[in-house]
One Martini backbone bead per residue (centre of mass of N, CA, C, O) as a GRO file, in nm:
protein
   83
    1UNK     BB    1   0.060   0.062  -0.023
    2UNK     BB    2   0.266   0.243  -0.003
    3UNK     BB    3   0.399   0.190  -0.304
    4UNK     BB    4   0.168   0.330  -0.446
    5UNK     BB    5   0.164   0.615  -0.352
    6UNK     BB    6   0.448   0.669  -0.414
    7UNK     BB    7   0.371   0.654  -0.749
    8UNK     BB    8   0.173   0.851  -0.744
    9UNK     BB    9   0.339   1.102  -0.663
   10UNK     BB   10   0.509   1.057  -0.886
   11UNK     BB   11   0.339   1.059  -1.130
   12UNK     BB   12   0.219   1.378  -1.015
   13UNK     BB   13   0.472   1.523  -1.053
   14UNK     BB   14   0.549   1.485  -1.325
   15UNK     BB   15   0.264   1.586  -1.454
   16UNK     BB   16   0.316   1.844  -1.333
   17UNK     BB   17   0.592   1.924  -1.449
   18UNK     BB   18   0.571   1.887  -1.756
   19UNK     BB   19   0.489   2.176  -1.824
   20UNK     BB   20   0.795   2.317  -1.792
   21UNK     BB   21   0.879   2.231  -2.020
   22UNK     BB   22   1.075   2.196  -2.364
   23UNK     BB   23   0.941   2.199  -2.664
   24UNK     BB   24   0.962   2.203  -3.028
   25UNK     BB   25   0.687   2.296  -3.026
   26UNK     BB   26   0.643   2.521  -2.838
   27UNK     BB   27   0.918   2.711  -2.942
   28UNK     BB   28   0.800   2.859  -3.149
   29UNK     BB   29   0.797   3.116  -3.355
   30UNK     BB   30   0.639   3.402  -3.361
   31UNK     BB   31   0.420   3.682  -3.447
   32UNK     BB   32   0.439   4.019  -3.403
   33UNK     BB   33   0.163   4.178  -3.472
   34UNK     BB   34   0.316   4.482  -3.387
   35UNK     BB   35   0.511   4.448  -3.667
   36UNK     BB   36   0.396   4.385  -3.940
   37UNK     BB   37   0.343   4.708  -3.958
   38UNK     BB   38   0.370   5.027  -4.067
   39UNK     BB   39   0.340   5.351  -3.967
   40UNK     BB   40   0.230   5.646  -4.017
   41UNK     BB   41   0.252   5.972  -3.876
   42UNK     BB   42   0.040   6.180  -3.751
   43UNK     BB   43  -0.085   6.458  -3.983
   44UNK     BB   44  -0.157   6.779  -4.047
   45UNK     BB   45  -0.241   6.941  -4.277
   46UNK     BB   46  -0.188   7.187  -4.429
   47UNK     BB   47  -0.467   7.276  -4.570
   48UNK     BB   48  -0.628   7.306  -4.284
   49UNK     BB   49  -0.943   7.385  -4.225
   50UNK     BB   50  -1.241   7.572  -4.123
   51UNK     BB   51  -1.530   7.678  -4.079
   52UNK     BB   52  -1.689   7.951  -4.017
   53UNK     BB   53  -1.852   8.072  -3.776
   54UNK     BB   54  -2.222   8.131  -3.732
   55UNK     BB   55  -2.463   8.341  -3.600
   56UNK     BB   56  -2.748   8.167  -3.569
   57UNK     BB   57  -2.702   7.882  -3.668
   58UNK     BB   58  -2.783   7.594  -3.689
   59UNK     BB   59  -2.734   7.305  -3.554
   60UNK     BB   60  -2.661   7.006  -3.686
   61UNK     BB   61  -2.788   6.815  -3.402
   62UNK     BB   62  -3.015   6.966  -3.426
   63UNK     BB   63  -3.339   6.796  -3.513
   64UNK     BB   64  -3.452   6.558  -3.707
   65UNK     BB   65  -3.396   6.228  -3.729
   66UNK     BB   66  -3.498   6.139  -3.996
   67UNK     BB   67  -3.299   6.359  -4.155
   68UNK     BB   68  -3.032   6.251  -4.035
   69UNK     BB   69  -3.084   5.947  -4.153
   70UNK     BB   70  -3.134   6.021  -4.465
   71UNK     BB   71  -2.843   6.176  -4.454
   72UNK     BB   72  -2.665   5.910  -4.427
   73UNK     BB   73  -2.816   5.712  -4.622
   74UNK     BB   74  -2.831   5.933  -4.906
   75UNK     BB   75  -2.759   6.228  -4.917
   76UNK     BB   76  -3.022   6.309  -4.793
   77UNK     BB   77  -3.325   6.407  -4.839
   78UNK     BB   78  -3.635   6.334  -4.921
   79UNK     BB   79  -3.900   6.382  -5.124
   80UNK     BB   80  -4.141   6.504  -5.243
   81UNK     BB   81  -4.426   6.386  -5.291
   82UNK     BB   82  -4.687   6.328  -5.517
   83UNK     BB   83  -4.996   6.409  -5.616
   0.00000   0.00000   0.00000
């Protein structure tokens, strides 16, 4: 009973301890994802303007949800039906 015990503890060790080892399958270079491609740095535009604020004008996101959804999928309003 005893050396049964300890064959267990001892086969017990060893795969537990299998995991920690280094086998030609598992340590095979990987790519590096974020090496993968190169970004160009961001940078703003020499033109790059925005218009002039006008006093009093609507803002573009006040407005009806439907209108701005006919403008977003659309690119405008849709037509006014025919009588």
């Amino acid at each position: 009973m005893k050396r049964k015990l300890i064959l267990t503890v001892v086969a017990f060790a060893l795969t537990t301890l299998s995991g920690c080892g280094s086998t030609g399958i598992l340590d095979r270079q990987r790519p590096d994802e974020f090496a993968v491609t190169r970004s160009k740095p961001i940078e703003v535009p020499a033109t790059f303007t925005l218009p002039a604020p006008t006093p009093d004008a609507p803002r573009p996101q006040d407005g009806d949800i439907k209108e701005q959804v006919l403008d977003a999928l659309f690119g405008g309003t849709a037509p006014a039906p025919r009588p």
